[in-house]
C-alpha positions as CSV (number, residue, x, y, z in Angstrom):
1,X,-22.5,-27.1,-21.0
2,X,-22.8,-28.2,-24.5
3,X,-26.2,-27.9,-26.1
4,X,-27.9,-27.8,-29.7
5,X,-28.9,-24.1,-31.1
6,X,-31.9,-23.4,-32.0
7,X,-31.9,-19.2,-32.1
8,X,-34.6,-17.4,-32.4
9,X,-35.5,-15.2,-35.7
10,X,-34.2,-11.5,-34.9
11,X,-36.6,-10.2,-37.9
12,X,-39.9,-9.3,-36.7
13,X,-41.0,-8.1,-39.8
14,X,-39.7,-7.9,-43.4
15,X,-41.3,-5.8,-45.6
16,X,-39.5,-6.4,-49.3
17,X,-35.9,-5.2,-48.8
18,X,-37.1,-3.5,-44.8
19,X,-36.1,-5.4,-42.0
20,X,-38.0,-4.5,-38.8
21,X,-35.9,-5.9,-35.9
22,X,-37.3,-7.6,-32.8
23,X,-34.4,-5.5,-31.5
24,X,-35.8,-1.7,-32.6
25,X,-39.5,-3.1,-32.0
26,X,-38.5,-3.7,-28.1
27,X,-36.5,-0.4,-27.4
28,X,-39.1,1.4,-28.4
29,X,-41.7,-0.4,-26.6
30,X,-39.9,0.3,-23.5
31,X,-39.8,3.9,-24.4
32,X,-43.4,4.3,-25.1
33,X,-44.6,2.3,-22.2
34,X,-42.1,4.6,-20.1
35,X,-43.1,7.7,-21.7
36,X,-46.7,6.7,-21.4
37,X,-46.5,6.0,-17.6
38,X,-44.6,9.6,-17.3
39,X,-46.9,12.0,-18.3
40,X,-49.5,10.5,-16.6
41,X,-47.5,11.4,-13.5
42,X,-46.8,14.3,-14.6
43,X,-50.6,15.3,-15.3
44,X,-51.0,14.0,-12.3
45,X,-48.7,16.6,-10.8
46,X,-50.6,19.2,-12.5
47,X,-48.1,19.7,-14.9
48,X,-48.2,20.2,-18.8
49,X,-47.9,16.6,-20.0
50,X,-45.8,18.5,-23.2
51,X,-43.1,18.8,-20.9
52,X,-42.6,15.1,-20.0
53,X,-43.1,14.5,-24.4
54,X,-40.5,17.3,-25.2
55,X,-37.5,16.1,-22.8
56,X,-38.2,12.8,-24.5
57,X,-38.0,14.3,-28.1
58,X,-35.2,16.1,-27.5
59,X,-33.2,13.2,-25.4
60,X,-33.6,10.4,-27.7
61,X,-30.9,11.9,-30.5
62,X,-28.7,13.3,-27.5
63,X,-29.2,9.4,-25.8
64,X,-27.8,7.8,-29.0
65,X,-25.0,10.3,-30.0
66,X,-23.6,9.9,-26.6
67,X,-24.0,6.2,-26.2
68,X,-22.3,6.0,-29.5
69,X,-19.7,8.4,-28.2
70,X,-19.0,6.3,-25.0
71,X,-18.1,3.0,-26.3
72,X,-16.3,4.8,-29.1
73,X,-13.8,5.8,-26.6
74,X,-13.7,2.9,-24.7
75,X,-13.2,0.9,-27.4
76,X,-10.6,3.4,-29.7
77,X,-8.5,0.7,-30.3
78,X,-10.8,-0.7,-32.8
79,X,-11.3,2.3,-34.4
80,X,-8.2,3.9,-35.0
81,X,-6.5,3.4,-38.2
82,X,-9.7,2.2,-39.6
83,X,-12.3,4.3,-42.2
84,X,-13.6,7.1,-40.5
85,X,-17.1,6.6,-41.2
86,X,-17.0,3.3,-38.8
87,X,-17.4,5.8,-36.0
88,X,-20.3,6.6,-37.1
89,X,-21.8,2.8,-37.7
90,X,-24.5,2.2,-35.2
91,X,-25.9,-0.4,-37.5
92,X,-23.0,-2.4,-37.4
93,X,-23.4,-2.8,-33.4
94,X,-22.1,-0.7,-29.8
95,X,-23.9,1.9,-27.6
96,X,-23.6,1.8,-23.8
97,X,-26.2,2.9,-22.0
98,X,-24.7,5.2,-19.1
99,X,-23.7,7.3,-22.3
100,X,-27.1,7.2,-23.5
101,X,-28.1,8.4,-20.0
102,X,-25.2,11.1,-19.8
103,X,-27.1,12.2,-22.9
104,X,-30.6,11.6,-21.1
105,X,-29.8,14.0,-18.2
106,X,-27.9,16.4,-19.7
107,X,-30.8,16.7,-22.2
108,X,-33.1,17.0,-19.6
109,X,-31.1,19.7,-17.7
110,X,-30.9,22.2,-20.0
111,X,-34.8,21.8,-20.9
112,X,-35.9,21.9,-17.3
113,X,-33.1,25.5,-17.2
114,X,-34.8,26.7,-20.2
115,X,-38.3,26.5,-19.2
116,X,-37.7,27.1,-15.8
117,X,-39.1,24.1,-14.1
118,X,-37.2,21.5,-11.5
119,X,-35.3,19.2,-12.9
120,X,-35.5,17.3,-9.8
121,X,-39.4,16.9,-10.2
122,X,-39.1,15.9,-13.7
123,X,-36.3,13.4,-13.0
124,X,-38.2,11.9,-10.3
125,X,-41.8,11.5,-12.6
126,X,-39.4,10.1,-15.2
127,X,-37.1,7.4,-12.9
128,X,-39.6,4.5,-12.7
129,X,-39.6,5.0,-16.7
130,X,-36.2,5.1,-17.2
131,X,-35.7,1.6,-15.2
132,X,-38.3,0.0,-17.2
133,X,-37.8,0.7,-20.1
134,X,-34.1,-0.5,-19.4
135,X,-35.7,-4.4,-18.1
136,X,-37.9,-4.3,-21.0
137,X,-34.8,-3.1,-23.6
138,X,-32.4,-5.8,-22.3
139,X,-35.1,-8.3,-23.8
140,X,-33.9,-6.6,-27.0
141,X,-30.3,-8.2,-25.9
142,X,-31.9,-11.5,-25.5
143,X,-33.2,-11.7,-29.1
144,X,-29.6,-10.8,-30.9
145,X,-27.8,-13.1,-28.4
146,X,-26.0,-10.6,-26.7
147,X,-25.2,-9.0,-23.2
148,X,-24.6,-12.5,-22.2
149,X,-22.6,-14.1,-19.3
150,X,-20.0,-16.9,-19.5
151,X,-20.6,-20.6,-20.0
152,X,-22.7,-22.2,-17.1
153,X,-21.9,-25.4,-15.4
154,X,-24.0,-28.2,-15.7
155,X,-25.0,-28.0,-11.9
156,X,-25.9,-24.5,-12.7
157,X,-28.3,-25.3,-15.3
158,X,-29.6,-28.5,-13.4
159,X,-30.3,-26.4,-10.2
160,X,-31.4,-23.3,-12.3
161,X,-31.7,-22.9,-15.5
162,X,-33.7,-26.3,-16.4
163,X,-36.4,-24.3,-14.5
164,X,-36.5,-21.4,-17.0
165,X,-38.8,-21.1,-20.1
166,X,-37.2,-22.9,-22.8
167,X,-37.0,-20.3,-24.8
168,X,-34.7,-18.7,-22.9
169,X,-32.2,-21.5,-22.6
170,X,-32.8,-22.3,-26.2
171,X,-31.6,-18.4,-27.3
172,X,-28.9,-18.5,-24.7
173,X,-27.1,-21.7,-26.0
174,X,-24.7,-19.9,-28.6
175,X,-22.5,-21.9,-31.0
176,X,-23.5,-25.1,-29.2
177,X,-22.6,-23.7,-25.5
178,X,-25.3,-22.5,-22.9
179,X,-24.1,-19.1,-21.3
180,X,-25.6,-17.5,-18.6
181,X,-28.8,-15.3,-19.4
182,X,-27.7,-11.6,-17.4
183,X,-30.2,-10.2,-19.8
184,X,-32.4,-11.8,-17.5
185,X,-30.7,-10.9,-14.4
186,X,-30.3,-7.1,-14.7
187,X,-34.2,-6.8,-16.3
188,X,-35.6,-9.0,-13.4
189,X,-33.4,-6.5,-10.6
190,X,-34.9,-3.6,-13.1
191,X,-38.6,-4.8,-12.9
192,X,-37.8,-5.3,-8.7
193,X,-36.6,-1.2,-9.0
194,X,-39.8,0.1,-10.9
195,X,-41.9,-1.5,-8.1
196,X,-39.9,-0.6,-5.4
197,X,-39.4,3.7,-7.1
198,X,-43.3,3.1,-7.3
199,X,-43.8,2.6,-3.6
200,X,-40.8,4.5,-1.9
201,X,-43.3,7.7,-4.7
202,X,-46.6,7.2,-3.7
203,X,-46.1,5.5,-0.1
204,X,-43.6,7.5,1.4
205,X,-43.7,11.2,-0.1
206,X,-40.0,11.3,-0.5
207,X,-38.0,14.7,-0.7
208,X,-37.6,15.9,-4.6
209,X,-34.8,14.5,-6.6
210,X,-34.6,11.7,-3.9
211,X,-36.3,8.8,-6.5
212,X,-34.2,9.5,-9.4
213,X,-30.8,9.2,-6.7
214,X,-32.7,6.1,-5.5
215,X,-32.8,4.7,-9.1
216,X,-28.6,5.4,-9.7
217,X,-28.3,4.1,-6.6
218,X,-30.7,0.8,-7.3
219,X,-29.5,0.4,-11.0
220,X,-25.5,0.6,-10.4
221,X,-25.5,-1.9,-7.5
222,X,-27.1,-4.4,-10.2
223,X,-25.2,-3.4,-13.0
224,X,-22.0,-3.6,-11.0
225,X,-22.8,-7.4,-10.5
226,X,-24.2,-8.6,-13.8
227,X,-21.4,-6.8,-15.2
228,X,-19.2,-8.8,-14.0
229,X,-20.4,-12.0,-15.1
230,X,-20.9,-10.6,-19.1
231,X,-18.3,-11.3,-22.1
232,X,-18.9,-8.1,-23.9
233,X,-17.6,-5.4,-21.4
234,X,-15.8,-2.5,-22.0
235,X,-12.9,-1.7,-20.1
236,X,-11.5,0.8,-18.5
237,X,-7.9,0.0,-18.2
238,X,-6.5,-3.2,-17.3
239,X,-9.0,-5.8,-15.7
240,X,-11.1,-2.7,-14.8
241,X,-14.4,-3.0,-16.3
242,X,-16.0,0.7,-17.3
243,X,-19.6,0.0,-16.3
244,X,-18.6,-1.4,-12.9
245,X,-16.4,0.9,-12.1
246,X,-19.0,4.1,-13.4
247,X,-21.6,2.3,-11.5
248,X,-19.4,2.6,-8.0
249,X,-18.6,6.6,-9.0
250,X,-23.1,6.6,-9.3
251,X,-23.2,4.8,-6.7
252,X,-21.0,7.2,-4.0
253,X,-22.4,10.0,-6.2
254,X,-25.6,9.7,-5.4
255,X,-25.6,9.0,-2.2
256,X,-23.0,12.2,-1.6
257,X,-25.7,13.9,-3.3
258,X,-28.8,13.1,-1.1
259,X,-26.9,13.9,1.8
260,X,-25.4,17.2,0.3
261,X,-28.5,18.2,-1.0
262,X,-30.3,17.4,2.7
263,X,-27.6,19.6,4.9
264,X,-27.9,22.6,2.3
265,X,-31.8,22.8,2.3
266,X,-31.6,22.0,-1.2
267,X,-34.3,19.4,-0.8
268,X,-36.9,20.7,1.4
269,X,-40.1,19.6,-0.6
270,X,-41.6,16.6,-0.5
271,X,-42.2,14.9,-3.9
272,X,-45.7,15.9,-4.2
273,X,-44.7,19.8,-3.9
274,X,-45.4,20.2,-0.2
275,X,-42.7,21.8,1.7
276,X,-41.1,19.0,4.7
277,X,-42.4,19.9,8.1
């Protein structure tokens, strides 16, 4: 469908020859509105707050080296041959998030080994977090007109879209063509998985580590679909996306892992420390 663009400033903020992205200013909204929401939790626990602050700390660097990494080596192709130092260009565009949460968890691991506390109670405080800070970064995506779907059809738009904000459909028509908005898509499923860790938390007392598996579980099914309506994926080999088919692997992981964990008495407290009945 054919439309006129109108896109939205990316700056925020420009301070002389400083740029402040709308970008940046999002991520990290998500993060301290996540991180904030944590170690509440995790006060609430009884637990020192420091803990929640220092997995954080120490995760964001990891997050980014290993996003970087990722789509590096799902995307080789365009690097080699070319000037090293373009490995290194974050600026110029191309993290993936499930690398940015290898990074997360793997962070969080070793900290949790370290200080000798449960991971599984510290990934479970921080899983409604993670998820929202993911639905509130993909509006991040929205303001550099990327992470996109295809074209829509003009019955699409008539019996959808027109209904949006329209300052949505005015960011998502690119180069005079409206595409579909998944940034929209996988932070409205996100939002629906915050709520939904919040209750299955504090309403049903679940067994530890049983949110954050929840949350793979919850997050891959809807990546696996918006990812396969978006322009920008990487691939694995042939028509096989990466993302969709790491979000099946999560998907079977986790759900291997709840019951593995059940059978083996590897998950006989509830999530508020009290030992299951």
């Amino acid at each position: 469908m054919m439309c006129t663009p109108e896109p939205l400033n990316p700056v925020f903020l420009q301070l002389g020859p400083l740029s402040i992205y709308w970008y940046g200013l999002i991520i990290a909204t998500g993060a301290f509105l996540g991180l904030w929401i944590a170690t509440r939790e995790t006060e609430r626990l009884g637990l020192k707050k420091d803990y929640m602050v220092d997995i954080v700390v120490f995760a964001i660097p990891a997050a980014i080296v290993c996003a970087r990494l990722y789509y590096v080596i799902f995307e080789w192709d365009r690097y080699a041959g070319g000037p090293w130092w373009k490995v290194f260009a974050v600026w110029e565009g191309g993290i993936a998030i499930h690398g940015a949460l290898i990074g997360s968890v793997l962070t969080a691991y070793i900290y949790t080994k370290i200080k000798g506390i449960s991971f599984w109670m510290m990934a479970d405080i921080a899983a409604p977090s993670i998820i929202l800070g993911q639905a509130i970064g993909r509006w991040g995506n929205f303001m550099n007109q990327e992470a996109h779907g295809g074209p829509v059809s003009e019955s699409f738009y008539n019996n959808f879209m027109q209904y949006l904000p329209g300052f949505i459909n005015q960011q998502m028509c690119i180069d005079g063509t409206v595409y579909h908005p998944t940034f929209l898509y996988e932070s409205l499923w996100n939002i629906i998985g915050f709520v939904l860790l919040l209750v299955l938390r504090h309403k049903f007392n679940p067994r530890r580590g049983e949110v954050f598996l929840s949350y793979v579980i919850w997050y891959s099914v809807g990546r696996f679909f918006v990812e396969g309506m978006r322009t920008d994926s990487l691939y694995l080999f042939g028509e096989i996306r990466t993302a969709q088919f790491i979000s099946i692997v999560l998907v079977i992981g986790a759900v291997i892992a709840i019951i593995y964990r059940r059978k083996n008495g590897m998950a006989n407290k509830y999530y508020s420390g009290k030992k299951v009945k």
